[in-house]
N, C-alpha and C positions, 0 to 999 in steps of 0.2 A: 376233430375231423381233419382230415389232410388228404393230399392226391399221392397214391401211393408210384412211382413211374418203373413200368417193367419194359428194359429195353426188349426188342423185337431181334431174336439171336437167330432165328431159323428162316425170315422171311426179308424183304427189302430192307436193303441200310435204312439210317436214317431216320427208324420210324419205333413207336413205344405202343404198350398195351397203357390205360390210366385207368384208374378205381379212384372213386371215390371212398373213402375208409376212415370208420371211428374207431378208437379204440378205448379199451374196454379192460377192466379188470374181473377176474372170474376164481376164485380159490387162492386170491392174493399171487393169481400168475396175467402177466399183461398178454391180450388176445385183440386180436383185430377181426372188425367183423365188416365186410363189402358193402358199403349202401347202393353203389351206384356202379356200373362196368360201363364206361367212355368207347371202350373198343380202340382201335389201331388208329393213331394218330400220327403225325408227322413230327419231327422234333423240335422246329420251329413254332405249334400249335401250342407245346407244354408249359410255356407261360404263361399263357393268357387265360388257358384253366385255370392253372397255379392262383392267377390275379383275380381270377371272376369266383373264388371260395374263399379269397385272403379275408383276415378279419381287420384290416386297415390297408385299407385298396391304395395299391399303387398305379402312379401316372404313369400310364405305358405309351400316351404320344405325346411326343417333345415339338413346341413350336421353334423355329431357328430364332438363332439369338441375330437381330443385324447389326 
């Protein structure tokens, strides 16, 4: 499974469609199939999807070093 990201060409900058999507093999041709539709998201948001389906989660807040 992975977050598929479809920029947004025809509506505000800035912003993506995201699916969730596994893929799948079917007559020995690779196919994707949609689990989940996220809807129009902002492009700052696509990481933290990204992060919150990773299968070794990354540290997305940093404490300041002093």
């Amino acid at each position: 499974m992975f977050i598929k990201v479809v920029p947004n060409t025809k509506g505000a900058k800035g912003t993506c469609f995201c699916y969730l999507v596994e893929s799948y093999r079917e007559n020995g041709k690779i196919k994707h199939r949609t689990l989940k539709n996220f809807g129009l998201l902002e492009d700052d948001q696509v990481p933290f999807l990204k992060a919150m389906y990773a299968k070794k989660k990354p540290r997305l807040v940093y404490e300041d070093e002093a």
